[in-house]
C-alpha positions in Angstrom: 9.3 44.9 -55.8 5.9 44.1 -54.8 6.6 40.3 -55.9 9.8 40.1 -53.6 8.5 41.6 -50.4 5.9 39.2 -51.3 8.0 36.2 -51.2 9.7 37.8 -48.4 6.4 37.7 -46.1 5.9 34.5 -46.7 9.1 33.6 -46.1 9.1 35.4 -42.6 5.6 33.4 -42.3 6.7 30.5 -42.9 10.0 30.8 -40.4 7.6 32.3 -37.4 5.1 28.8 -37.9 8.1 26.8 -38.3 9.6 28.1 -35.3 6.5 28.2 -33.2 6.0 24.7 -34.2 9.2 23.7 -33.3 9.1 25.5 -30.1 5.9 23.9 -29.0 6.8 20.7 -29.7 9.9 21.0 -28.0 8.5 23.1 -24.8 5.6 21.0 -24.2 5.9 18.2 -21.4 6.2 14.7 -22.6 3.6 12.2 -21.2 5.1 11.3 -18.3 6.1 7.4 -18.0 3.7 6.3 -15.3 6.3 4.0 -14.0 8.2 6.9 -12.5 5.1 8.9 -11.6 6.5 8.8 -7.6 9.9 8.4 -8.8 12.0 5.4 -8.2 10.6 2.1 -6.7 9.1 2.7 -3.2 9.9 0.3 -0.4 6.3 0.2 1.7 7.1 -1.2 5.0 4.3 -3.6 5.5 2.9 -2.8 8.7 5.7 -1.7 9.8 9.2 -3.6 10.3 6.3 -6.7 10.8 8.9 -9.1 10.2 10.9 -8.1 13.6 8.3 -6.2 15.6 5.2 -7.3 16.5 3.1 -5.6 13.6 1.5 -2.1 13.6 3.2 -0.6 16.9 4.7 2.7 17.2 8.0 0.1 17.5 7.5 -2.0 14.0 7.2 1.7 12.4 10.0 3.4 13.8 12.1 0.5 13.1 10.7 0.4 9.5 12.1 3.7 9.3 15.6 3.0 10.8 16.2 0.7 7.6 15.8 2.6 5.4 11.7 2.1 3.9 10.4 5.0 2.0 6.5 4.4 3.3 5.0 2.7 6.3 2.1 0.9 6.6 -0.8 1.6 8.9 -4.1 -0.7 8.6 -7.1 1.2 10.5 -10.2 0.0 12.0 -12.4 2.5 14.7 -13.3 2.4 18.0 -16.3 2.6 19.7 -15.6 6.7 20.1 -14.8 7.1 16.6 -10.9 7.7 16.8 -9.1 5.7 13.9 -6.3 3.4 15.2 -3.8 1.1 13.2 -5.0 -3.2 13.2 -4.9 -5.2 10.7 -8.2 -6.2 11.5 -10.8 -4.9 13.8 -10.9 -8.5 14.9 -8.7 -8.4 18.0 -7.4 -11.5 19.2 -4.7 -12.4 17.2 -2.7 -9.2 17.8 -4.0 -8.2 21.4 -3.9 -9.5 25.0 -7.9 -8.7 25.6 -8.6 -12.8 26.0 -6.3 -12.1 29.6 -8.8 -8.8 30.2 -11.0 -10.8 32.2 -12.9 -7.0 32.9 -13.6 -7.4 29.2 -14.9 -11.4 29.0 -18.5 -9.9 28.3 -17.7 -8.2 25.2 -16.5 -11.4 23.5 -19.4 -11.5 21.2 -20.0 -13.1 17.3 -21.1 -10.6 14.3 -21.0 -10.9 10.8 -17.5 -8.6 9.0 -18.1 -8.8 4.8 -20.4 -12.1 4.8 -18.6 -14.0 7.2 -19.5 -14.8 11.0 -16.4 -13.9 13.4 -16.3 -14.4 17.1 -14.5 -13.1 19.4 -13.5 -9.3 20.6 -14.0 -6.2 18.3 -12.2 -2.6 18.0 -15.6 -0.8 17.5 -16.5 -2.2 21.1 -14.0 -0.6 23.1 -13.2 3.4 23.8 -10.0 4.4 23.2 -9.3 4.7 26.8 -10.3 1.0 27.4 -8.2 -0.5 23.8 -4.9 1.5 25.6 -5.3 -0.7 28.5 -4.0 -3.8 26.1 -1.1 -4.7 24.7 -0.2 -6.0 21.0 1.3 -9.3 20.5 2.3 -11.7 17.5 0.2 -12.7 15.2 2.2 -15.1 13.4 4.2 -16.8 16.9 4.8 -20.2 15.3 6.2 -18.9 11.7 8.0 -15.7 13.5 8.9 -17.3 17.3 11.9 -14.3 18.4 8.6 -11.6 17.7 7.0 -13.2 20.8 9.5 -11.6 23.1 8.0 -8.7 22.8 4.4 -9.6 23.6 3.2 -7.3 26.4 5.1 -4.8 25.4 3.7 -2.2 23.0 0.4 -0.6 22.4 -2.0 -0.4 20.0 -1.2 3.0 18.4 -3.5 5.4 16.9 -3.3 6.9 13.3 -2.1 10.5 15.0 0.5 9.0 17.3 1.6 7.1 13.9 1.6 10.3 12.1 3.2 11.9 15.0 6.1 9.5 14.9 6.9 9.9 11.0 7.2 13.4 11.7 9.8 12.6 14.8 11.6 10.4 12.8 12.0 12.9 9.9 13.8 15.2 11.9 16.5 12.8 13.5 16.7 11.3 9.8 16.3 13.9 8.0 14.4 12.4 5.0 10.8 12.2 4.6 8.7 9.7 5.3 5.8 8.6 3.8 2.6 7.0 5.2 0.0 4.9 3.7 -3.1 4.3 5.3 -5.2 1.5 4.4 -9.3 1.5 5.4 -10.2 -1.7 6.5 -13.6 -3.1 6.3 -15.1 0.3 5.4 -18.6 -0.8 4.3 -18.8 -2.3 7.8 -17.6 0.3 9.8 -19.9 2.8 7.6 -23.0 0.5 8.4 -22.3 0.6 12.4 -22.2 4.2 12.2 -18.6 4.6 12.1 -17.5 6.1 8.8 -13.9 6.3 8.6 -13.2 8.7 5.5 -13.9 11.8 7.3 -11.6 10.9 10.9 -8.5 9.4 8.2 -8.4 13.1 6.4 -9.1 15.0 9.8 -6.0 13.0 11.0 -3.7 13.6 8.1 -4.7 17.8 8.0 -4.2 18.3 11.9 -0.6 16.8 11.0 -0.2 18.8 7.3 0.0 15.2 5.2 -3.3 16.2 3.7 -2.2 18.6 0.9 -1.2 17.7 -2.6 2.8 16.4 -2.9 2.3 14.7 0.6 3.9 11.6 1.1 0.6 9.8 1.3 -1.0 7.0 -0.7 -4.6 6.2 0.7 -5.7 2.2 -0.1 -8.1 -0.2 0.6 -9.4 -3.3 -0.7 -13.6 -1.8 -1.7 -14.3 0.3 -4.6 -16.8 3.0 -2.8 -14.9 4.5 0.1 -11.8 5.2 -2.0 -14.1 6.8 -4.8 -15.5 8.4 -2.0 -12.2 9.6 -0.8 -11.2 10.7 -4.5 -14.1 13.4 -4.1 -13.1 14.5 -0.6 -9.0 15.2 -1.1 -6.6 15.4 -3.8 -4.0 12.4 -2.5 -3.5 9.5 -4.7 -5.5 6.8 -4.0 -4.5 3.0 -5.0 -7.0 0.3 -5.5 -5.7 -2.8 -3.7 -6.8 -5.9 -5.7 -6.5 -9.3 -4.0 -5.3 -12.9 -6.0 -9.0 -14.4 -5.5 -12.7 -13.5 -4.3 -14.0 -9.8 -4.7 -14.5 -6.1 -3.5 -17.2 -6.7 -0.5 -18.6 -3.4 -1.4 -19.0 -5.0 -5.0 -20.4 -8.4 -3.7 -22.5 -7.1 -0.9 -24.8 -5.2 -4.0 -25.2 -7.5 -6.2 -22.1 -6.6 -8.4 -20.8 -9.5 -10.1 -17.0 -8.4 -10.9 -14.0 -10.0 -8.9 -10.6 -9.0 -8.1 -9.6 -10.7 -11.3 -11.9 -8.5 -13.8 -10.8 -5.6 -12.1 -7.4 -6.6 -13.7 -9.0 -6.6 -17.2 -8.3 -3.2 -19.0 -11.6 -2.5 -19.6 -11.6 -1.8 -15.7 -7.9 -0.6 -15.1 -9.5 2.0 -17.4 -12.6 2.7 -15.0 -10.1 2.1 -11.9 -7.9 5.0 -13.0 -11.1 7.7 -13.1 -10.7 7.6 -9.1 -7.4 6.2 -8.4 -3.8 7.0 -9.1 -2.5 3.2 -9.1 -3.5 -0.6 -8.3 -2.5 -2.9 -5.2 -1.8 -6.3 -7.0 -1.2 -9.5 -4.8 2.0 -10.3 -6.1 0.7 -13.3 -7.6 -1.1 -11.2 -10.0 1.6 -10.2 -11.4 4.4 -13.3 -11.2 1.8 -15.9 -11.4 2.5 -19.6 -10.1 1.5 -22.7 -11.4 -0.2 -25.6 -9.4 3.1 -26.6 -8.5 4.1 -23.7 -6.5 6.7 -22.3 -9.8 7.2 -18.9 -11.1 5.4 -19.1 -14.9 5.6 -15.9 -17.3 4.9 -12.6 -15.9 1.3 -11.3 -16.8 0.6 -8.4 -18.6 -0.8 -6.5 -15.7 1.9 -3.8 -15.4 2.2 -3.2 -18.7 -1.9 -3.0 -18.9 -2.0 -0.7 -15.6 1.0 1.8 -16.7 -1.0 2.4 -20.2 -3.9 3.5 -18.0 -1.6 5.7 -16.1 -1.3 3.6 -12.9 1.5 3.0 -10.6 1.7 -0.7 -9.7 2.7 -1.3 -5.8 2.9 -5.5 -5.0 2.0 -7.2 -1.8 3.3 -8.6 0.1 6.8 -9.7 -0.3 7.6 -11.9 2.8 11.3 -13.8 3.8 9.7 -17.4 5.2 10.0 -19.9 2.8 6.2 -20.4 2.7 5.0 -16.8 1.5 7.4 -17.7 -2.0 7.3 -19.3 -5.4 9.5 -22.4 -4.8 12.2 -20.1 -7.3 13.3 -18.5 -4.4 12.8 -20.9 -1.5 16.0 -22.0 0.4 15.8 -25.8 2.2 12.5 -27.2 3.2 11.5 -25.8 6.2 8.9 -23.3 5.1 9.4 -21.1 8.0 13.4 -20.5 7.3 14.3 -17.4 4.9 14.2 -18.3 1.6 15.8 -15.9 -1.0 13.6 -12.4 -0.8 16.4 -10.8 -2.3 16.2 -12.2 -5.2 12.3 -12.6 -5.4 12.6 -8.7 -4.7 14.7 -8.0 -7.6 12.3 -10.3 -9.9 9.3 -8.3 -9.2 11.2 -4.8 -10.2 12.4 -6.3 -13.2 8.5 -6.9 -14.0 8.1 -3.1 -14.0 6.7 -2.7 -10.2 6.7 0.8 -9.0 7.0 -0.3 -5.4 6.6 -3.4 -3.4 5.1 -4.1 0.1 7.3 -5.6 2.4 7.6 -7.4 6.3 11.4 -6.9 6.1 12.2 -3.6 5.0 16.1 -3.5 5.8 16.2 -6.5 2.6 14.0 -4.7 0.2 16.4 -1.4 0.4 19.5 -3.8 0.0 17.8 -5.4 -2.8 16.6 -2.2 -4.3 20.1 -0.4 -3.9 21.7 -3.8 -5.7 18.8 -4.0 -8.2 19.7 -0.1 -9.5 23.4 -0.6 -9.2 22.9 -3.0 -12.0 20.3 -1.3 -14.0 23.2 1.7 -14.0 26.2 -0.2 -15.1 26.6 -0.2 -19.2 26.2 -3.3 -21.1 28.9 -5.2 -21.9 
């Protein structure tokens, strides 16, 4: 009797670590494929729609978001008064009137942005109230000729009115929108007296972006103001990582490494203690050979998705010139080549999202690319 209740015990043991076992195994979360961290391939709509609009005005956004892109944009530099608004470079006269300000001719001036001497007009020397009184225009006029119509036109916005229109836009649409700031220059900015960690996250709380789950991605090109920004909030923050030269954060210390041995895994591994993904230029990722063709992908999504990181590309552009001669179309390198098909290349390689100047292509490419990844093979 003894003996049997015994084996029974053990029996009822045994069952209860079986099924415990079982149970854990079965309950507990399965590492999640990084590739799909943020779901399905994100359309980024490079400064807005900046293959249409003039790029970063309230207009290149909003039409961003009529077609259909999942993020937009904004590049940031400061003004003189500290408020944060969307350039691509604090460098003003390619994408400003101020050279026709003659009230402004004295503050045409030369200085020194990451190593190299600039001249001309600057964001951080004008007040808000003064950079309102100009107007955006082209930067690219002779590769994208129909944006010069409207030169004159728009203003430059400022990261609230952008955040102010996403949350416009998500009520007539009824989707939300994400943003995606990028710091530019923030060594420089930080060394004028101009910080601009501290304004960006004051901008996205006074508009609610600024909790975890947002629709945010925070970027830049340095290595210290986004580990900086990893100890101040809890959005995902993507290291951008350029095809040549190096972090000017890194190089302005002394610091040897380059854009390309941040791709190594050694530093995808470091990369991924204060960011959530990388920024590849595409080229980093479909490489070229001297000859301008597509050679074999490298191993840098694979590498990055090991170390947990989402891989978004830039930038994916329609004129000829911006493409592997794979997917250009006739010989004039400012006509459309194929971006479709260079767009469904680069999700084949794995990308979880792409940058983009035409946003209405990438969500027809995307849409086709997934219809095709659904339908069983043959």
């Amino acid at each position: 009797m003894v003996a049997t209740l015994g084996k029974t015990c053990a029996a009822l043991l045994l069952a209860l670590l079986t099924t415990s076992l079982t149970t854990s195994l079965t309950v507990a979360p399965a590492a999640a494929d990084p590739r799909h961290s943020y779901g399905e391939p994100l359309v980024i709509a490079h400064r807005g729609a900046s293959g249409y609009r003039p790029e970063h005005t309230l207009e290149a956004y909003r039409l961003a978001i009529q077609m259909g892109a999942d993020y937009i944009e904004p590049d940031l530099v400061s003004t003189k008064d500290g408020v944060l608004v969307a350039r691509h470079e604090n460098f003003l006269d390619d994408t400003t009137d101020v050279a026709q300000h003659p009230e402004f001719a004295d503050r045409r001036t030369t200085k020194t942005i990451d190593g190299e001497p600039v001249t001309g007009w600057f964001s951080e020397d004008f007040t808000l109230a003064e950079l309102k009184t100009l107007r955006a225009k082209e930067r690219l006029p002779l590769v994208r000729p129909a944006n010069t119509q409207y030169d004159g036109q728009f203003e430059v916005p400022t990261l609230d009115e952008v955040l102010a229109l996403v949350k416009t836009e998500q009520r007539h649409t009824g989707r939300r929108i994400g943003v995606y700031p990028e710091t530019k220059h923030p060594s420089y900015f930080s060394s004028i007296g101009l910080p601009m960690e501290r304004p960006l996250l004051a901008s996205l709380r006074r508009h609610g972006m600024d909790r975890p789950g947002s629709k945010v991605f925070l970027q830049s090109f340095e290595t210290t103001n986004l580990r900086q920004l990893n100890a101040m909030t809890r959005l995902p923050i993507i290291q951008l990582l350029d095809a040549s030269g190096a972090p000017w954060d890194l190089e302005s210390t002394g610091d040897p490494r380059t854009y390309s041995d941040l791709t190594t895994r050694r530093e995808l591994r470091r990369i991924a203690r204060y960011a959530d993904g990388i920024g590849p230029h595409k080229d980093l990722v479909l490489p070229r050979d001297e000859a301008g063709n597509l050679t074999d992908p490298s191993t840098l999504v694979r590498d990055a998705h090991r170390k947990g990181l989402v891989v978004h590309v830039f930038t994916l552009r329609i004129e000829n010139q911006f493409m592997a001669n794979d997917f250009r179309v006739g010989e004039d390198p400012n006509a459309p080549g194929n971006l479709s098909a260079e767009i469904q290349a680069f999700l084949d390689a794995g990308i979880d999202g792409l940058f983009t100047d035409n946003p209405d292509v990438a969500v027809s490419a995307h849409e086709d690319w997934q219809l095709h990844q659904e339908q069983p093979a043959a």
